[in-house]
SERO-4910 file (N, C-alpha, C, O; in steps of 0.05 Angstrom, whole numbers):
BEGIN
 pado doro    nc1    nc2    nc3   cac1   cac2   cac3    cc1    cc2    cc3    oc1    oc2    oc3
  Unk    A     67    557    -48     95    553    -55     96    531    -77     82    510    -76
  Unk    A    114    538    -97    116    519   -131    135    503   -119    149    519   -107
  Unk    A    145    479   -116    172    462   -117    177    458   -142    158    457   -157
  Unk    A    195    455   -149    215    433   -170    203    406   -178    199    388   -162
  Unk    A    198    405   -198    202    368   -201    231    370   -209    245    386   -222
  Unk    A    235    344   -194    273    339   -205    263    320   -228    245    303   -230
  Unk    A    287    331   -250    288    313   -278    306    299   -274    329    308   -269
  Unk    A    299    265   -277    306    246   -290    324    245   -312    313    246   -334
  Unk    A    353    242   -314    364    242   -341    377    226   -348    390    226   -370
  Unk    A    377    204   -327    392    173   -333    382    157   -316    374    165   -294
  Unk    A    381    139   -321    364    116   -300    375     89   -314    381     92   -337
  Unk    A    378     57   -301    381     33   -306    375     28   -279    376     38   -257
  Unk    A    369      5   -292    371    -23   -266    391    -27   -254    412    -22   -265
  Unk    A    391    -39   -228    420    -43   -225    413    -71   -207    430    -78   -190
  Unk    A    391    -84   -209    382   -101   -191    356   -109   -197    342    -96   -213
  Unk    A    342   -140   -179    320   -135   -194    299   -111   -187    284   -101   -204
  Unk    A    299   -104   -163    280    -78   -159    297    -53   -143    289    -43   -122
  Unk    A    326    -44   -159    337    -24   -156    337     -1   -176    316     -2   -189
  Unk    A    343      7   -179    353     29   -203    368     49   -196    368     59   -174
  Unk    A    383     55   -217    411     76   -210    394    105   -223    381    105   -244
  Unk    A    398    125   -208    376    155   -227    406    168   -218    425    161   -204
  Unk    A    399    200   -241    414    217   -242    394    229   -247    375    224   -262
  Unk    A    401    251   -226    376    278   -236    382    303   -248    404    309   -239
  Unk    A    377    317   -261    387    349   -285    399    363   -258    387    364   -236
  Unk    A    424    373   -262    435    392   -241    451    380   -218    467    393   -206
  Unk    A    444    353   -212    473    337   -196    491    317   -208    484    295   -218
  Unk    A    504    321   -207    529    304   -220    525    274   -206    531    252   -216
  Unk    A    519    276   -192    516    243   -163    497    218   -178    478    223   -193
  Unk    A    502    203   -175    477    178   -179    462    168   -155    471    170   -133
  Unk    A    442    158   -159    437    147   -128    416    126   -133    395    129   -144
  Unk    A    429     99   -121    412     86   -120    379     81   -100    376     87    -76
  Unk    A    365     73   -114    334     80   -100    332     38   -101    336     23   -120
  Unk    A    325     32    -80    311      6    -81    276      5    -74    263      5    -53
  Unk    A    272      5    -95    239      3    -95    231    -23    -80    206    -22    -80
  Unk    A    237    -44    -68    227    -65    -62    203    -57    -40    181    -68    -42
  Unk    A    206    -40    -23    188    -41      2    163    -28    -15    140    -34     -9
  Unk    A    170    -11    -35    155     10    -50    126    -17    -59    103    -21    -50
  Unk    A    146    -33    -86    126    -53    -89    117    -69    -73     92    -70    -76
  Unk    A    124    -84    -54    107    -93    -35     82    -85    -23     61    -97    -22
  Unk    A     89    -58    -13     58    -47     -7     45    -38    -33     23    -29    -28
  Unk    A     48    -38    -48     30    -34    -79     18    -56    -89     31    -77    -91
  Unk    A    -11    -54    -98    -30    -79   -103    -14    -83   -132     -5   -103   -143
  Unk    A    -13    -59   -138     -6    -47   -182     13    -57   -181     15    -75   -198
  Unk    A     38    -54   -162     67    -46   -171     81    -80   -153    104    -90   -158
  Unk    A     60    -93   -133     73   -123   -127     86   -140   -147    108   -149   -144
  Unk    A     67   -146   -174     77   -168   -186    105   -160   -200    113   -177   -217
  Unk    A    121   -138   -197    152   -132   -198    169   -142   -189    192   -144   -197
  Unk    A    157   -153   -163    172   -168   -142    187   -186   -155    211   -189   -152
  Unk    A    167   -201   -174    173   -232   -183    187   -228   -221    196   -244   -237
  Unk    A    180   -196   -223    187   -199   -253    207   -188   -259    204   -164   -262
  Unk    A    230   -197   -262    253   -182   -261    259   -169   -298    275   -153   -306
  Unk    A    246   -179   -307    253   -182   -343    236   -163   -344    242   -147   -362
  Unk    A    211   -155   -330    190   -128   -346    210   -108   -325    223    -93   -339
  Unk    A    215   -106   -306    233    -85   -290    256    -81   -299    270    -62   -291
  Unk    A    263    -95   -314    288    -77   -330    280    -64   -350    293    -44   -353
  Unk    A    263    -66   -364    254    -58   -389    243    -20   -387    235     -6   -405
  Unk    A    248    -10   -348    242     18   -341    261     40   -353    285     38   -358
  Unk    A    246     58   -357    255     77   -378    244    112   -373    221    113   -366
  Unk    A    257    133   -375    248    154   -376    231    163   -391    232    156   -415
  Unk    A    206    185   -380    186    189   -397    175    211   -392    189    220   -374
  Unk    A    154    231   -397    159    253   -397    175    275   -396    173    295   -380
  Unk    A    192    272   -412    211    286   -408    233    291   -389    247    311   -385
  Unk    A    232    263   -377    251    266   -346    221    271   -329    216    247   -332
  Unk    A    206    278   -319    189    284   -304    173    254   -284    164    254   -261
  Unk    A    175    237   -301    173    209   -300    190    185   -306    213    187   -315
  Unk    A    177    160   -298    192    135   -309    177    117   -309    159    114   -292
  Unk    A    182     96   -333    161     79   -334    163     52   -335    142     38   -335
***
């Protein structure tokens, strides 16, 4: 069985480790809080503390990603 990737077609910050996404085909926004995400991440911890590189997240492959 193929799933879907859902595309990404708007995204901001809305916090220091929030972000607001809109995905291709729902009208809705929804905020996602990554904090627990980074915490357990060795890569993705020092976000915790960087609020100025976490805004700077952005769509990338084509909606498929974010970076």
């Amino acid at each position: 069985m193929v799933e879907e990737i859902p595309i990404v077609t708007k995204l901001r910050p809305v916090g220091n480790r929030v972000l607001r996404v809109r995905f291709a085909g729902d009208p809705r926004d929804y905020q996602i809080d990554l904090t627990g995400f980074f915490a357990r991440s060795k890569h993705f911890a020092p976000l915790l503390q960087d609020a100025a590189t976490f805004a700077k997240v952005g769509i990338v492959e084509d909606g498929i990603g974010i970076a």
